[in-house]
C-alpha angles and dihedrals in degrees: 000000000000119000090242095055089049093048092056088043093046091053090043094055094049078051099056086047089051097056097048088049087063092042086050087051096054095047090046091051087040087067107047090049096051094053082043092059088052107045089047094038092240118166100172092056092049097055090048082051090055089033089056093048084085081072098062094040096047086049092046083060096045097051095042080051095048089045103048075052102059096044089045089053116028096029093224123207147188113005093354087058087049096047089051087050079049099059082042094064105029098055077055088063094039093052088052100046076055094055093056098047074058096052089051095043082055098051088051090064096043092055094046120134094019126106112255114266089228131349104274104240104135092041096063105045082048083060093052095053090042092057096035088053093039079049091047100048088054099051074047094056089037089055106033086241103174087171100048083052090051088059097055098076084065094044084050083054093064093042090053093055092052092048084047085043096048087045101058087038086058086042100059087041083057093053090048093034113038086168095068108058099109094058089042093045089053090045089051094053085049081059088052087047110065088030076070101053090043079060093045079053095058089035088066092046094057082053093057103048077047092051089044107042098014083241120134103212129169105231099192 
């Protein structure tokens, strides 16, 4: 390859990792303030979380576009073929980390004006987990961290008990409380869903150690 065609290839592919840092930036954002909104009560929040959605999608669109560019155009191989495939997978976690902020922004305006079923005290930590791994699987793809990526699947362990703990608590208020099964049914789909972004989180950093070693591994 010419130097000036690497060199063109080289700042489009920083380009490409730039872009699905930011997008990793907004979902992550999109979360916390999505748990934020429900455990505060917070309905205007909530409708800026599902209002702000329009950003990552419109991303995930730039960068598939960027990258379906790049291979058209400078015919990549080897690792820079599999960095492109990276971005491409990843931006399909990361749109759909921004879909369940969504789904929880959502449930915070459903359950308005109602007393809370029980005091939030596991989902949130669970969020904090979720967002602190998703964070972490992208400083893992910036940097090319095989090893950071390797230490996620312990991290998704600890966020699947809380999602099992939060689960047997809602159950018991159901059994005192039959009346509030709607509120403890949508909390515990908040649970499943950041359960699911701790997995989208794993799921990126399967797709670094692949974009850093060509192997394809299972973390978790």
């Amino acid at each position: 390859m010419k130097l000036g065609t690497r060199k063109k290839l080289s700042e489009q592919l920083e380009d490409l990792k730039s872009k699905t840092m930011e997008m990793g930036a907004l979902a992550s954002t999109a979360v916390e303030k999505a748990v934020e909104s429900l455990v505060k009560r917070n309905v205007r929040l909530a409708k800026k979380v599902i209002k702000e959605d329009d950003k990552i999608d419109d991303l995930e669109f730039e960068i598939e576009n960027n990258c379906m560019h790049v291979i058209a155009l400078q015919q990549p191989v080897a690792k820079d073929l599999r960095t492109i495939g990276t971005c491409l997978k990843i931006i399909t976690d990361l749109e759909r980390v921004g879909d369940r902020a969504v789904d929880i922004a959502n449930i915070t305006i459903e359950m308005a004006g109602r007393a809370p079923v029980k005091p939030l005290v596991d989902i949130p930590r669970m969020a904090e987990l979720a967002v602190g791994m998703l964070r972490d699987s992208m400083r893992a793809f910036k940097e090319g961290n095989s090893s950071l990526a390797f230490e996620l699947g312990k991290r998704d362990d600890e966020v699947d008990r809380l999602a099992h703990q939060v689960t047997r608590e809602l159950f018991s208020y159901l059994v005192e409380d039959p009346k509030k099964i709607s509120d403890a049914v949508r909390l515990m789909l908040v649970a499943s869903f950041l359960e699911r972004i701790a997995d989208h989180a794993t799921n990126i950093g399967e797709r670094v150690i692949y974009m850093e070693k060509g192997e394809m591994v299972r973390i978790n």
